[in-house]
C-alpha positions in Angstrom: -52.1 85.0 112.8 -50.5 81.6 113.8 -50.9 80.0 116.9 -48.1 79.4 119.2 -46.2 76.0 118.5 -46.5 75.4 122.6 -50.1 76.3 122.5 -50.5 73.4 119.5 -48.7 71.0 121.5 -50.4 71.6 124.8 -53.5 71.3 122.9 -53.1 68.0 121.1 -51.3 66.2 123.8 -52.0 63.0 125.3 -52.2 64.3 129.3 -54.8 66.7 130.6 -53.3 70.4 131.2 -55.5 73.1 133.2 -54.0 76.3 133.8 -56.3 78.1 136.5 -56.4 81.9 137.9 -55.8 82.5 141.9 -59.2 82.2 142.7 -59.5 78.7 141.0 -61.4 79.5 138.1 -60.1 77.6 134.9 -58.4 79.8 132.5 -57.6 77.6 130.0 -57.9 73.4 129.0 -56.4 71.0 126.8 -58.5 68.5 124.8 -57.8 65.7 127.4 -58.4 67.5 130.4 -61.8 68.0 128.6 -62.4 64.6 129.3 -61.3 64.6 132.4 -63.2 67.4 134.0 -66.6 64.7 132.6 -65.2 62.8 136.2 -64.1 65.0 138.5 -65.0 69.0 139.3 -62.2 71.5 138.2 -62.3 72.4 141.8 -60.9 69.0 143.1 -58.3 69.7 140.4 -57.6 73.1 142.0 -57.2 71.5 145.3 -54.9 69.4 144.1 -52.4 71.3 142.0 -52.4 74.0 145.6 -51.0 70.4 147.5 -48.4 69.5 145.1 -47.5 73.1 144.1 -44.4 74.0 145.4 -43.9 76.7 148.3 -41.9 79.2 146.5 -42.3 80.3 142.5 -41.3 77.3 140.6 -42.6 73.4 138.7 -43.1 70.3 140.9 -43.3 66.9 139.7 -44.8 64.3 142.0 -45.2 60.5 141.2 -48.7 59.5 142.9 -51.6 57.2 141.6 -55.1 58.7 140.7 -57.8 57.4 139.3 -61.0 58.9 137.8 -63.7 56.2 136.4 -61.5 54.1 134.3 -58.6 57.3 133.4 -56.0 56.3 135.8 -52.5 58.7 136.0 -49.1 58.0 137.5 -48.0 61.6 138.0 -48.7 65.2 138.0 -46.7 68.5 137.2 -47.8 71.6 139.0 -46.3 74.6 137.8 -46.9 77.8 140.1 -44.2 80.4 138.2 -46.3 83.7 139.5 -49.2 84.9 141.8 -51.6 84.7 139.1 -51.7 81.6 137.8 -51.2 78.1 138.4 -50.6 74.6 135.6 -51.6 71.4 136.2 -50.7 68.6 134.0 -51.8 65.1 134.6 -49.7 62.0 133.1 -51.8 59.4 132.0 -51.1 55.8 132.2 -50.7 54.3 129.0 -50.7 50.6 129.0 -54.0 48.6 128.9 -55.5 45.7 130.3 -55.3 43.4 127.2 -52.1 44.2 126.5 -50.6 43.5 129.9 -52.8 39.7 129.7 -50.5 39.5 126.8 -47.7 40.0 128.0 -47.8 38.1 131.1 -49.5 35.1 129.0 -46.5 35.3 126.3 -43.7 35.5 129.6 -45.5 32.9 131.3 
């Protein structure tokens, strides 16, 4: 059997995904969000996909800054489609330190 192209893409991407039950457990994790859940509990992640999730059935996006040891993210997707379930997918801040030095240095 193959896997789902999604499921390969969601798997191998960049950002952290979690997709949780009702009750907050974690269903299901990404590689990244692996990583993630190393600095902060899957509950705190709960928490926050039930702020940002939108009233009725449906995906919101929300540009805020979070950080987590040195994993920083400039927004987050919840996506809350049914009563049983409920996505979060961080987006990761991509641009480093040394780069930005040499960038500013080479403007300068």
């Amino acid at each position: 059997m193959t896997k789902n192209i999604y499921k390969i893409l969601i798997d191998n991407d960049l950002n952290p995904f979690l997709l949780f039950n009702s009750n907050g457990k974690l269903i299901d994790f990404n590689a990244e969000a692996e990583f993630l859940l190393n600095l902060v509990s899957y509950k705190e992640l709960f928490d926050l996909a039930l702020t940002y999730a939108s009233k009725s059935y449906g995906i919101n996006k929300k540009y805020l800054q979070l950080s987590y040891n040195k994993s920083r993210y400039y927004a987050i997707s919840v996506s809350y489609i049914n009563d049983d379930e409920i996505a979060l997918r961080l987006f990761k801040v991509v641009c480093s330190q040394k780069e930005e030095f040499v960038l500013k240095k080479k403007w300068a």
